[in-house]
SEVO-600636 format. One record per atom (N, C-alpha, C): x, y, z; atom name. Coordinates in nm, 2 decimals. Each point is the difference from the previous one (the first is absolute). Example, Ala and Ser with C-alpha at 12.3 -4.5 7.8 and 13.67 -1.06 7.14 Angstrom:
<rec><u>1.32</u><v>-0.57</v><w>0.78</w><atom>N</atom></rec>
<rec><u>-0.09</u><v>0.12</v><w>0.00</w><atom>CA</atom></rec>
<rec><u>0.09</u><v>0.12</v><w>0.00</w><atom>C</atom></rec>
<rec><u>-0.04</u><v>0.11</v><w>-0.07</w><atom>N</atom></rec>
<rec><u>0.09</u><v>0.11</v><w>0.00</w><atom>CA</atom></rec>
<rec><u>-0.08</u><v>0.11</v><w>0.08</w><atom>C</atom></rec>
END
This chain:
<rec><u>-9.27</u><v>2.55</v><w>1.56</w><atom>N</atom></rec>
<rec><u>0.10</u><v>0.01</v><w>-0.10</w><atom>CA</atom></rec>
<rec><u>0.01</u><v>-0.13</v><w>-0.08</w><atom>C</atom></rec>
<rec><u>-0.01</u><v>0.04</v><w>-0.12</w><atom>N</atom></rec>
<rec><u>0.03</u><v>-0.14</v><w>-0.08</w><atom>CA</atom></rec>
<rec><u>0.16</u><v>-0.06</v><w>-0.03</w><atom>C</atom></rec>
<rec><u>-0.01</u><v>-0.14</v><w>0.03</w><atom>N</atom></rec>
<rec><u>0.10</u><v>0.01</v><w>0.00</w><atom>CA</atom></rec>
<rec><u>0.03</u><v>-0.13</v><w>-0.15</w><atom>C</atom></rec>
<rec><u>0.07</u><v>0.04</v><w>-0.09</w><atom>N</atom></rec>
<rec><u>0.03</u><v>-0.06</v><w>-0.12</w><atom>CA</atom></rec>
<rec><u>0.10</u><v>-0.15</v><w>0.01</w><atom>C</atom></rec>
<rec><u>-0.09</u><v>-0.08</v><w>-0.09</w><atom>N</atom></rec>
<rec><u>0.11</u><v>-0.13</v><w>0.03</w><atom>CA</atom></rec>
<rec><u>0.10</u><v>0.03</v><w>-0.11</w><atom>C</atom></rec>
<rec><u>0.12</u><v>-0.01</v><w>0.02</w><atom>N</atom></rec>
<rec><u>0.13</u><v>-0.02</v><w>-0.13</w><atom>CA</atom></rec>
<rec><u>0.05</u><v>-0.11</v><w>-0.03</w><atom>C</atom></rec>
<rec><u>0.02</u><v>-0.01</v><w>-0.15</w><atom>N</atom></rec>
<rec><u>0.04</u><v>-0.11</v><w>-0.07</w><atom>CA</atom></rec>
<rec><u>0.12</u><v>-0.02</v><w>0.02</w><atom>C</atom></rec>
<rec><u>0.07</u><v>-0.08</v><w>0.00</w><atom>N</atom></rec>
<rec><u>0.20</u><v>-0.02</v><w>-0.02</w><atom>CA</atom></rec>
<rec><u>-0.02</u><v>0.03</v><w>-0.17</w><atom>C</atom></rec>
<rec><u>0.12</u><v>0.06</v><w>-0.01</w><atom>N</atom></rec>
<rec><u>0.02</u><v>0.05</v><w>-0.12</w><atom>CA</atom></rec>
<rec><u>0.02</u><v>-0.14</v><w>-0.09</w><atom>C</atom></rec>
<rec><u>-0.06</u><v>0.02</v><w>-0.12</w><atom>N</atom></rec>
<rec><u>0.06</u><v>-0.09</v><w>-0.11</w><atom>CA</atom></rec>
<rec><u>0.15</u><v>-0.02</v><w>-0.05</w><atom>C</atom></rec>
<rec><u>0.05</u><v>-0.07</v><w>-0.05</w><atom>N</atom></rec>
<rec><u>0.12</u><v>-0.03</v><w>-0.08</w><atom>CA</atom></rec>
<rec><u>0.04</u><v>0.08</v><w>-0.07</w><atom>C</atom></rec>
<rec><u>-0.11</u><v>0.04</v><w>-0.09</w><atom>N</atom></rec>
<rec><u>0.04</u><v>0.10</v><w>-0.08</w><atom>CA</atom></rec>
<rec><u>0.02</u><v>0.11</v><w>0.07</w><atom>C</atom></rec>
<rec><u>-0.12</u><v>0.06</v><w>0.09</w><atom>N</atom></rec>
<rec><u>0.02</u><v>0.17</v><w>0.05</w><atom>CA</atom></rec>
<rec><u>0.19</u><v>-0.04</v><w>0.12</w><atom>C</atom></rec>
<rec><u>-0.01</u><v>-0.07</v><w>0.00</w><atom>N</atom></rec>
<rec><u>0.12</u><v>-0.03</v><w>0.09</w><atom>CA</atom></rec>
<rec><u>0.11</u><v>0.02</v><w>-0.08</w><atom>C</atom></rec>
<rec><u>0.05</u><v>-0.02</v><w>-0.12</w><atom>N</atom></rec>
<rec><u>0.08</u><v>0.00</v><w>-0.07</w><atom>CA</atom></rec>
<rec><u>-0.03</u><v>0.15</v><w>-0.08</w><atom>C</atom></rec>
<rec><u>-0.06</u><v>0.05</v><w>0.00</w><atom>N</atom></rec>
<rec><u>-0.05</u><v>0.14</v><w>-0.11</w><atom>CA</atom></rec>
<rec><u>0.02</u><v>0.10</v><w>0.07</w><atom>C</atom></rec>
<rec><u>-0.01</u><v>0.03</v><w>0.16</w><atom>N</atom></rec>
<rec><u>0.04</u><v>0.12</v><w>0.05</w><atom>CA</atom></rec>
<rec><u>0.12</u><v>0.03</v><w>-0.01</w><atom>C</atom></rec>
<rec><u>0.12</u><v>-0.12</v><w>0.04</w><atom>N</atom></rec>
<rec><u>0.09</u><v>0.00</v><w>0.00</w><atom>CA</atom></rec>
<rec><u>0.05</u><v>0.10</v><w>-0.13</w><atom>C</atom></rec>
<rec><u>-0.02</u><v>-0.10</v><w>-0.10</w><atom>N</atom></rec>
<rec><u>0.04</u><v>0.02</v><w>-0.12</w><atom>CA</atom></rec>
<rec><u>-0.04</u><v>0.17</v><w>-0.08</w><atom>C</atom></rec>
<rec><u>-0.14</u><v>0.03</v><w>0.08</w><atom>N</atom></rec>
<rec><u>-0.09</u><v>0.13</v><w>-0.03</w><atom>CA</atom></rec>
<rec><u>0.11</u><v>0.10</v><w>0.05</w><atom>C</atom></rec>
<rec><u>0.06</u><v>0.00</v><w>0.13</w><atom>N</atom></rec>
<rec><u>0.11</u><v>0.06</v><w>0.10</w><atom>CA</atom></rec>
<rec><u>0.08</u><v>0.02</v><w>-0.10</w><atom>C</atom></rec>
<rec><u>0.03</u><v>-0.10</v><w>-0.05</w><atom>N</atom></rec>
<rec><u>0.21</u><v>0.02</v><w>-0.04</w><atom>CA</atom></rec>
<rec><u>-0.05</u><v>0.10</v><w>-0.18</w><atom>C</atom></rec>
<rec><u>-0.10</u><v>-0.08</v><w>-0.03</w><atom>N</atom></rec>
<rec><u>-0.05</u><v>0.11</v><w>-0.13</w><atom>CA</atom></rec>
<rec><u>0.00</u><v>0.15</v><w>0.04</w><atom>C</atom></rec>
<rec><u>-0.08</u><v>0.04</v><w>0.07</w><atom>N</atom></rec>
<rec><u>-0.05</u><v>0.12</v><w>0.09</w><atom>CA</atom></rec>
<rec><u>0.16</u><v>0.11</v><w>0.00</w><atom>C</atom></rec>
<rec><u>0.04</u><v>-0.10</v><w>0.09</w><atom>N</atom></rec>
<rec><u>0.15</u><v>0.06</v><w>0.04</w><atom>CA</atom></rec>
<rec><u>0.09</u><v>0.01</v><w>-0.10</w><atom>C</atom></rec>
<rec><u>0.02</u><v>-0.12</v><w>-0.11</w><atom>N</atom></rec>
<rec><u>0.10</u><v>0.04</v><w>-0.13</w><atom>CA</atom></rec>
<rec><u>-0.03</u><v>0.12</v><w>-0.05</w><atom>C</atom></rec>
<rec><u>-0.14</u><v>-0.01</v><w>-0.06</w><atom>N</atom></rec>
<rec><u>-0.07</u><v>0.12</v><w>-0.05</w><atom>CA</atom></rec>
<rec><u>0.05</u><v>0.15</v><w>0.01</w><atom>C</atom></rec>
<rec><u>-0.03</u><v>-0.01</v><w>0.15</w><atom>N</atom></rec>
<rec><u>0.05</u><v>0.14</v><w>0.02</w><atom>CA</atom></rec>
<rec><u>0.12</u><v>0.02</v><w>0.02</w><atom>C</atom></rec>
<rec><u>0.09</u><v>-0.10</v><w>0.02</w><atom>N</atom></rec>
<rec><u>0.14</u><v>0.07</v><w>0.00</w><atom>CA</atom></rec>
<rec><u>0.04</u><v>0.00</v><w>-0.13</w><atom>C</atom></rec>
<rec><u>-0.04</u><v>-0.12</v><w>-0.12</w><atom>N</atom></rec>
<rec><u>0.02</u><v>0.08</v><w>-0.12</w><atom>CA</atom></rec>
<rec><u>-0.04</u><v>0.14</v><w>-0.05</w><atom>C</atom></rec>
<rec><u>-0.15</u><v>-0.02</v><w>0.03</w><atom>N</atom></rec>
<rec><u>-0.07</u><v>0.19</v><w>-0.02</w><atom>CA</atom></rec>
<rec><u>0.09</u><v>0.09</v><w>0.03</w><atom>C</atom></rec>
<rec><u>0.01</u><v>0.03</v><w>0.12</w><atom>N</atom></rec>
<rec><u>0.10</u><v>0.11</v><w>0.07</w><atom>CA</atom></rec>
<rec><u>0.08</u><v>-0.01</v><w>-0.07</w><atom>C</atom></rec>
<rec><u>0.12</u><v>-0.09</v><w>0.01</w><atom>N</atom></rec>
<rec><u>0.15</u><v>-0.01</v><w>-0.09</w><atom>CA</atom></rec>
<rec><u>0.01</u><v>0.08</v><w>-0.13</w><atom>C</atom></rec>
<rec><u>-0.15</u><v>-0.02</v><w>-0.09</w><atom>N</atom></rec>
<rec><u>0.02</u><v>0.05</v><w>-0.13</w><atom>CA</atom></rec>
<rec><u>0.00</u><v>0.16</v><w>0.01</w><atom>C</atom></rec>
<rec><u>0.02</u><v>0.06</v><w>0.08</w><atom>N</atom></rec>
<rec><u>-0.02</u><v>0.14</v><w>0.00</w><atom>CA</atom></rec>
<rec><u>0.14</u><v>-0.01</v><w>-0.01</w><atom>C</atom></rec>
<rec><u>0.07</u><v>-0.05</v><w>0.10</w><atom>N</atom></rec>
<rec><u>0.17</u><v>0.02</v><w>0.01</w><atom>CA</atom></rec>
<rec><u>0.07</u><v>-0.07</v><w>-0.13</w><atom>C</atom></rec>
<rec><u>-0.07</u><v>-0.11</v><w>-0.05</w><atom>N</atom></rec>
<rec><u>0.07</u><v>-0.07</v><w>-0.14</w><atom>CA</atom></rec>
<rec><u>0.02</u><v>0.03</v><w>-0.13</w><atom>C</atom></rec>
<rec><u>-0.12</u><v>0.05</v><w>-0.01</w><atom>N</atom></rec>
<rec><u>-0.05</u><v>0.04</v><w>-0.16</w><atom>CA</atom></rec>
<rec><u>-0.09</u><v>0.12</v><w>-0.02</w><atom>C</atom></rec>
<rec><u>0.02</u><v>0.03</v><w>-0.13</w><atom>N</atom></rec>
<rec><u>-0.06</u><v>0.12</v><w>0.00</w><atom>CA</atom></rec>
<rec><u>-0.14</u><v>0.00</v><w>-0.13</w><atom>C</atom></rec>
<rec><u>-0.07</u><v>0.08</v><w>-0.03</w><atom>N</atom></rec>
<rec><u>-0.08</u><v>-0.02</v><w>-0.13</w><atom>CA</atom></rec>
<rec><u>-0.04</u><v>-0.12</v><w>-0.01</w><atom>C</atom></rec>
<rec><u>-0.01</u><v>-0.02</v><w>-0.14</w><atom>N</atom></rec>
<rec><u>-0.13</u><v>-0.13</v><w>-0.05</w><atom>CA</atom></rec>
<rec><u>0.03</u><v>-0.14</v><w>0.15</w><atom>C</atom></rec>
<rec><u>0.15</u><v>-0.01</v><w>-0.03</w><atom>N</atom></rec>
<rec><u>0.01</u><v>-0.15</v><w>0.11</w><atom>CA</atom></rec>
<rec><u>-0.02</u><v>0.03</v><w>0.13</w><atom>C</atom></rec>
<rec><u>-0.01</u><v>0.12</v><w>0.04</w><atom>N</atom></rec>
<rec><u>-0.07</u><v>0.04</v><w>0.15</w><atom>CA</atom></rec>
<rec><u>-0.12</u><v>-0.06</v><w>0.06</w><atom>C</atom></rec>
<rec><u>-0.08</u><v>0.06</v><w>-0.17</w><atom>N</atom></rec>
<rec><u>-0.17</u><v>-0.03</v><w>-0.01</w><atom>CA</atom></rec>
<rec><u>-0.02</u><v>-0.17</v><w>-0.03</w><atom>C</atom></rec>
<rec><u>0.07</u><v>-0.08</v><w>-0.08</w><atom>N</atom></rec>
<rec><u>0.01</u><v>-0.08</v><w>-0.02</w><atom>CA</atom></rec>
<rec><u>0.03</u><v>-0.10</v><w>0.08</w><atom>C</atom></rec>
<rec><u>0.05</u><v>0.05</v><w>0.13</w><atom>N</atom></rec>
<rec><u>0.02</u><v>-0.14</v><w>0.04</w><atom>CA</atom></rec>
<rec><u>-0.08</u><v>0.08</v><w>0.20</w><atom>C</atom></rec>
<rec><u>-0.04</u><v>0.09</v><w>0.01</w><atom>N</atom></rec>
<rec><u>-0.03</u><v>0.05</v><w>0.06</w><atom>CA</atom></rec>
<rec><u>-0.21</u><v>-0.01</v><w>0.03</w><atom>C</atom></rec>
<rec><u>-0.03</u><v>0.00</v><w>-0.10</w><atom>N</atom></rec>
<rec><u>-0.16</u><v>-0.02</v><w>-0.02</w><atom>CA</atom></rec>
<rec><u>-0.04</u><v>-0.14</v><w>-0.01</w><atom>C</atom></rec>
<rec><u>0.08</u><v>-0.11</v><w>-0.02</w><atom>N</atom></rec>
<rec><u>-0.05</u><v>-0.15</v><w>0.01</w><atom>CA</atom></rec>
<rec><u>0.07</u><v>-0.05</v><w>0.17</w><atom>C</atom></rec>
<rec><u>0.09</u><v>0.07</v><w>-0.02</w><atom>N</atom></rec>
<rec><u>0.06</u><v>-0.01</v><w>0.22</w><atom>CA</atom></rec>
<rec><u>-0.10</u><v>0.04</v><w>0.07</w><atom>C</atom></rec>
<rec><u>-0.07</u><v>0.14</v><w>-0.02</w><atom>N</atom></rec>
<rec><u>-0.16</u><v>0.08</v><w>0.07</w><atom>CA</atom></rec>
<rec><u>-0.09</u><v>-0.10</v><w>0.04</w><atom>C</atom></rec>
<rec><u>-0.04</u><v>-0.08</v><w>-0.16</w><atom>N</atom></rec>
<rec><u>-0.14</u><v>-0.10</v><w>-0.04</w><atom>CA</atom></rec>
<rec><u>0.06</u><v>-0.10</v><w>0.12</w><atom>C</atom></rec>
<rec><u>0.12</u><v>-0.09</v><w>-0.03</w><atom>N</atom></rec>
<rec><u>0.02</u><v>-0.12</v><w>0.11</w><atom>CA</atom></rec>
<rec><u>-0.02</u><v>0.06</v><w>0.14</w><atom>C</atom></rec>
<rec><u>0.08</u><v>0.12</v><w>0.04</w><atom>N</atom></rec>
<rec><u>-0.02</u><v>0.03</v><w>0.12</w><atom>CA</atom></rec>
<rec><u>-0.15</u><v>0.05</v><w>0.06</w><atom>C</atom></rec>
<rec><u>-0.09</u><v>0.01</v><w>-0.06</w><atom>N</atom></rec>
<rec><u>-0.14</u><v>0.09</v><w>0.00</w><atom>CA</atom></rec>
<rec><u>-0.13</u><v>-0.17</v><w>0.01</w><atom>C</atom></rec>
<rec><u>0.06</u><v>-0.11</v><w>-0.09</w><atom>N</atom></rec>
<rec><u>-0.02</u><v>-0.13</v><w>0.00</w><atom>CA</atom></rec>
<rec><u>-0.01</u><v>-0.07</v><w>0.09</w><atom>C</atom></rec>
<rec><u>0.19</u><v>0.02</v><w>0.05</w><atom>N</atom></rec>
<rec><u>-0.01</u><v>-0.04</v><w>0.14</w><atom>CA</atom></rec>
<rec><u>-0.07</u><v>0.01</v><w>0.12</w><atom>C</atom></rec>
<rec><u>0.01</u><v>0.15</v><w>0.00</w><atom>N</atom></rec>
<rec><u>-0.08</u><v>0.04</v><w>0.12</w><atom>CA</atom></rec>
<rec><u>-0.16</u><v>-0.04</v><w>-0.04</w><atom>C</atom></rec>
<rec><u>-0.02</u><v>-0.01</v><w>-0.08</w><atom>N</atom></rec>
<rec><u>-0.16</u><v>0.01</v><w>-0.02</w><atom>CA</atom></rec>
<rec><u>-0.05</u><v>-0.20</v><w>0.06</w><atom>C</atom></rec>
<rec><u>0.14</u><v>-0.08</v><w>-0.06</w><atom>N</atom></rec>
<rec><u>-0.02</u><v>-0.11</v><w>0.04</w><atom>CA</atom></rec>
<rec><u>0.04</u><v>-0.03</v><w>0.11</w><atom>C</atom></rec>
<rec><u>0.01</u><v>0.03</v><w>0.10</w><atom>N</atom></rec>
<rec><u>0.07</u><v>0.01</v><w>0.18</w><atom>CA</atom></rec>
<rec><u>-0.11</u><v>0.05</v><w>0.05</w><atom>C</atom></rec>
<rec><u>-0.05</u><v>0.06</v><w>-0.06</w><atom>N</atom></rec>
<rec><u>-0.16</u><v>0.11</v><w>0.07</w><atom>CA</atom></rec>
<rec><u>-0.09</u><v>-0.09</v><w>-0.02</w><atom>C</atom></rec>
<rec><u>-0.02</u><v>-0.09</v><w>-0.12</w><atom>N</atom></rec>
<rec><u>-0.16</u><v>-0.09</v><w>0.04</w><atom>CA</atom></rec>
<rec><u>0.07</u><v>-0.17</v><w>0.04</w><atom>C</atom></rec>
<rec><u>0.14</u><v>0.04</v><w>0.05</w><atom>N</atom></rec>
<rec><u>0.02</u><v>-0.11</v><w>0.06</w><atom>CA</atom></rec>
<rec><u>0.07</u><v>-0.02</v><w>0.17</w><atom>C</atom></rec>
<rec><u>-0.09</u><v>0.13</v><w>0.02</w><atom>N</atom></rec>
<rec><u>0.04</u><v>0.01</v><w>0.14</w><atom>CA</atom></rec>
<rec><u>-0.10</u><v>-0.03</v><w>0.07</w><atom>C</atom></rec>
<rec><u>0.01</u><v>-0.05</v><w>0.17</w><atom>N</atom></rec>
<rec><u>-0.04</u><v>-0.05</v><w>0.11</w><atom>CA</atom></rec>
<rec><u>-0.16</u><v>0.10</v><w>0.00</w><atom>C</atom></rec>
<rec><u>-0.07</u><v>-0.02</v><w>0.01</w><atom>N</atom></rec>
<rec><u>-0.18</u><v>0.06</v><w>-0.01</w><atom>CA</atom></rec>
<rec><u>-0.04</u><v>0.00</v><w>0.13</w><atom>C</atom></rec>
<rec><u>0.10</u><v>0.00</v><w>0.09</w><atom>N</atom></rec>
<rec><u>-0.06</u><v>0.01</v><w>0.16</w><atom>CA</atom></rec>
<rec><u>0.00</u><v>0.15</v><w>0.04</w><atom>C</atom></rec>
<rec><u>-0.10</u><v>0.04</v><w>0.10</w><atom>N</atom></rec>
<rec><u>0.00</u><v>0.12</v><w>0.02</w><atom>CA</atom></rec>
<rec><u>0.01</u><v>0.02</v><w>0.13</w><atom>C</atom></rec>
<rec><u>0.07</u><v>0.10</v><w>0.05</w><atom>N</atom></rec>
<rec><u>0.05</u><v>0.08</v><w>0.12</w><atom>CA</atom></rec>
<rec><u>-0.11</u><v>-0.04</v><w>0.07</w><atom>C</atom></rec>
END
């Protein structure tokens, strides 16, 4: 079995998960919300750039996660 040496995370990725998290999470509670807030154009308007950050987020949590395997 190979076994992988791991780096200590950098400064930056140490600080960016965090920050990737609370993005992730605002996101969607604004997403959701706008169904109950608004209706028409300001639904879509504030609802499809919430999507992009939240879809971002996760995309940047995914090539910044731990590469060890089971």
């Amino acid at each position: 079995m190979d076994h992988v040496k791991h780096r200590p995370p950098t400064t930056s990725e140490s600080v960016m998960k965090p920050l990737l998290w609370l993005l992730l999470v605002v996101a969607l509670i604004v997403n959701v919300s706008t169904s109950f807030l608004w209706e028409g154009l300001t639904q879509v308007a504030v609802s499809i750039p919430t999507g992009v950050l939240f879809l971002g987020s996760a995309v940047g949590l995914w090539l910044l996660r731990d590469k060890q395997q089971a």
